[in-house]
N, C-alpha and C positions, 0 to 999 in steps of 0.2 A: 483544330480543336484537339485538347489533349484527351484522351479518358481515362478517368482512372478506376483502379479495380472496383470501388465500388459501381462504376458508371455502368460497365460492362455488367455487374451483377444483374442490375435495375436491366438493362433492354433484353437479359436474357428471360428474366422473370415476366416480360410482357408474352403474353400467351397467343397471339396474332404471330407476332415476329418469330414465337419456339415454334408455332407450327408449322408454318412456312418453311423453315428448316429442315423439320421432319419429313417431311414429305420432300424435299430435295434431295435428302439425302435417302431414303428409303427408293425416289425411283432411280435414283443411280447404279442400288443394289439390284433392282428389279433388270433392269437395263443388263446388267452381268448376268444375273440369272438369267435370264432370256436366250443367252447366247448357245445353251446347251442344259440338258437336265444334270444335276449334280447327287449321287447318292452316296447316302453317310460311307458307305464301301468304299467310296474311291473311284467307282466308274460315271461316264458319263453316258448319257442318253440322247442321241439326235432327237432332235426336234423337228414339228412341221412349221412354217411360219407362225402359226398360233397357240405353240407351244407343245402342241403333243405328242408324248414320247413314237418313236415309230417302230414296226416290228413287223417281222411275216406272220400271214396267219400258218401257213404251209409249213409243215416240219419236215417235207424232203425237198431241198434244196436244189435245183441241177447248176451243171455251170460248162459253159463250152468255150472253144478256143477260136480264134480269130483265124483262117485259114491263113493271113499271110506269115501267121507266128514270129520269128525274132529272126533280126539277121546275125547273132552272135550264138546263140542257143537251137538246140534243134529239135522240133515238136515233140520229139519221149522226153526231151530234157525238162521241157516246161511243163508237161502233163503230171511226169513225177514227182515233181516240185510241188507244184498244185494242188496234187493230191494229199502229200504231207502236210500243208498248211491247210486245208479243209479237215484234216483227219486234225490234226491238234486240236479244230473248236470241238470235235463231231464226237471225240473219243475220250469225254469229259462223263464220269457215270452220273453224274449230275440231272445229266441233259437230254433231250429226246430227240434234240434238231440233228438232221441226219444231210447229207450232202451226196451227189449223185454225178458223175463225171459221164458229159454225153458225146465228148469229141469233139471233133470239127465242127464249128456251129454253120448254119446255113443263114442267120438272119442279121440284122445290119445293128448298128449301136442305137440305145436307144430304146423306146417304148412305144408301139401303136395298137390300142383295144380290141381285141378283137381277131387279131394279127398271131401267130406264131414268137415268142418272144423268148428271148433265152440270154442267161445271167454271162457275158461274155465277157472273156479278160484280152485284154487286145496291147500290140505291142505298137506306140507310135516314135516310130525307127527312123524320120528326118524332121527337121524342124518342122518344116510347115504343114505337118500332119499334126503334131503337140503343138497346140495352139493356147496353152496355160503357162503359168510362172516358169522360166527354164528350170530351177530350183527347184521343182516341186517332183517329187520321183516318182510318184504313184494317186492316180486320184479314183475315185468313184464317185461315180454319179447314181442317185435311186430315184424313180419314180413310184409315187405314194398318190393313195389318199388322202385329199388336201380337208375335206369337211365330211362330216360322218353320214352315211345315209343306210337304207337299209341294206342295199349291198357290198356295202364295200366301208367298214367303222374307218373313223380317221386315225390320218397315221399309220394305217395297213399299207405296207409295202408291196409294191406289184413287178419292179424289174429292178435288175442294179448293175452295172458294168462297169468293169476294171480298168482302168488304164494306165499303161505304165510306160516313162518317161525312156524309151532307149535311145532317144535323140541327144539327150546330155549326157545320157549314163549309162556306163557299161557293166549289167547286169550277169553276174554268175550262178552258176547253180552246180557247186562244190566246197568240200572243206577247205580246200587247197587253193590260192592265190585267191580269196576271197576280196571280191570289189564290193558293187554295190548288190548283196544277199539276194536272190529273188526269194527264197522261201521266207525271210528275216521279211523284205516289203509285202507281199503276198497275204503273211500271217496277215501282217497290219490292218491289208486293206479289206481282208475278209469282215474283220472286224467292223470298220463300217459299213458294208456289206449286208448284216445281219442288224445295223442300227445304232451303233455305238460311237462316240465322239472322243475326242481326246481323253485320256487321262491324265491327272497331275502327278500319278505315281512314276517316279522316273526308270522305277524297274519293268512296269506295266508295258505289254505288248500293246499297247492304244498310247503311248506315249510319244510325240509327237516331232520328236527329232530321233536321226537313226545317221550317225555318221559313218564315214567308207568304212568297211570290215567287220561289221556290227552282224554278230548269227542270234544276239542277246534275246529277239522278239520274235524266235523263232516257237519258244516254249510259252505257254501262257502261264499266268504270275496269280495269285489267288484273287488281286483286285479282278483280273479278267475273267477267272471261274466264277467269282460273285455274280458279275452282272448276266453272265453266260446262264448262271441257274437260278437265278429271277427271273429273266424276259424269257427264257426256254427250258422250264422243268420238265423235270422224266415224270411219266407218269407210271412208271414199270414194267412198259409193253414195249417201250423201242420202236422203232419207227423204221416200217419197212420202204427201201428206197431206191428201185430195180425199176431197168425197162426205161422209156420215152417218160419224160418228166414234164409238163407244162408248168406254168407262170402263170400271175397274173391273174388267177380266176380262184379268189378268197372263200367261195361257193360254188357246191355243186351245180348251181343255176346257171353261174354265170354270173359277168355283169355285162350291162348295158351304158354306152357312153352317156345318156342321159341321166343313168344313176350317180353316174361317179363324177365329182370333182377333181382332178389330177391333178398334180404337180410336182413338177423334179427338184430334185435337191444335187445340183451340181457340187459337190461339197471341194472345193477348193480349200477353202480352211481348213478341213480337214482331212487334209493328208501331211504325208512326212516329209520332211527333206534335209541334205545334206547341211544345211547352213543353220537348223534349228528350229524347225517346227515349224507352226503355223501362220497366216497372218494378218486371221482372224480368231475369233474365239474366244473360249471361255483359255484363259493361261496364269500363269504362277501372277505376274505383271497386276491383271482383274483380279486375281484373287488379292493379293496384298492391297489395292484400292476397296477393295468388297469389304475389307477388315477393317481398314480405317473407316470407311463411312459407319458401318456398325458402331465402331469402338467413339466417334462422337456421338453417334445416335442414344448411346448410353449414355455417356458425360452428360447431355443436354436433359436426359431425363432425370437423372439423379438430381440437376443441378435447377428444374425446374418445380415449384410447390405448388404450381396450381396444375399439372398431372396428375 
């Protein structure tokens, strides 16, 4: 059957069939949206499964080191490192989120209530210790608050650890014969860290590919200061951040595991890699289909008189 333009007019003006449409294409936007928070700034926002942006409630931060450390790097070389990309988020006058270096850590990856827990970057230096995409150079995993209760609101972040890929890649911490940056991937993965998901800004230290040589995301970019003094405003007192640091415990109370709902966010998607970002997520790719669904969602209503 041929149609012709006017035919086409006729079944778009049948108002069953516009909205049927509507609504297909509106959840396909939703679907995109879902995959991370997007704000008009340019940064993006991790998510819990259920959408909720996630954030610490704690404004002093600690972070400790894996005692096996790196087989290429040597414990001062990774702690100084460390410590410059923690000072880049921390030294934002924006901000009041404060970061606390407490050594060698004593406790295992991962998250358990009630337990000693501590924000650890850890070096997996043969393959069958990186048991993720070989590609993928740097990942963090957080454990959060999955549903809101009274101890623990959702979306409150409770642990988070670094992992970084020296099984495929040979990680430097100098200006000089620079490979794969560890202060450049470090910044990165702070960033998720504190909650943050890709950015589309391709200047943005949250931006989601970082090829060999790259010091670029060493410095944070004004999209990454926006979202750095939204989710963590100064309040003009500074935040004192010395001494043994705990996790974990949102309340001076505590919580209790039958308060809290848990859940980790392994974010594989969201991390960098040398081949070009993600491979998951919100990306340039979803956004160019997010435009087009919109931009028929308008034709259709332009084009329909009984809206």
């Amino acid at each position: 059957m041929n149609l012709s333009y006017d035919d086409i007019h006729l079944k778009f003006n049948d108002k069953s069939i516009m909205m049927y449409y509507q609504s297909l294409i509106l959840s396909v936007a939703l679907i995109f949206f879902s995959m991370g928070s997007i704000h008009a700034q340019g940064f993006v926002r991790s998510t819990t499964k259920t959408g909720i942006e996630v954030s610490w409630f704690e404004r002093c931060l600690p972070y400790s080191f894996d005692p096996a450390g790196s087989q290429n790097l040597s414990m001062l070389q990774i702690q100084k490192t460390a410590d410059l990309s923690f000072g880049e988020w921390a030294f934002q006058e924006c901000t009041n989120l404060a970061f606390s270096n407490q050594g060698i850590g004593t406790s295992s990856f991962g998250f358990e209530l009630g337990a000693h827990n501590e924000n650890l970057i850890i070096f997996r230096s043969t393959p069958n210790t990186w048991v993720h995409d070989p590609n993928i150079l740097g990942l963090t995993t957080l454990t959060m608050c999955q549903n809101e209760s009274p101890a623990c609101p959702a979306g409150t972040i409770l642990d988070g650890d670094i992992e970084l890929n020296e099984a495929h890649f040979n990680f430097t911490a100098s200006d000089q014969a620079v490979s794969f940056d560890l202060e450049n991937t470090l910044t990165h993965e702070i960033g998720h860290l504190i909650g943050f998901d890709h950015s589309l800004d391709e200047n943005s230290t949250m931006y989601a590919s970082a090829p060999e040589g790259e010091i670029e995301k060493r410095d944070l970019n004004t999209v990454d200061i926006d979202g750095l003094c939204l989710v963590y405003p100064s309040d003009g007192t500074g935040t004192v951040c010395e001494g043994t640091v705990e996790i974990g415990l949102p309340y001076p109370d505590g919580i209790r595991e039958t308060d809290v709902d848990m859940g980790v966010m392994n974010v594989v998607d969201t991390s960098f890699s040398e081949s070009g970002g993600c491979q998951q997520g919100v990306n340039e790719f979803s956004m160019i289909l997010l435009m087009i669904c919109m931009g028929l969602f308008v034709f259709i209503v332009k084009r329909s008189p009984n809206l």
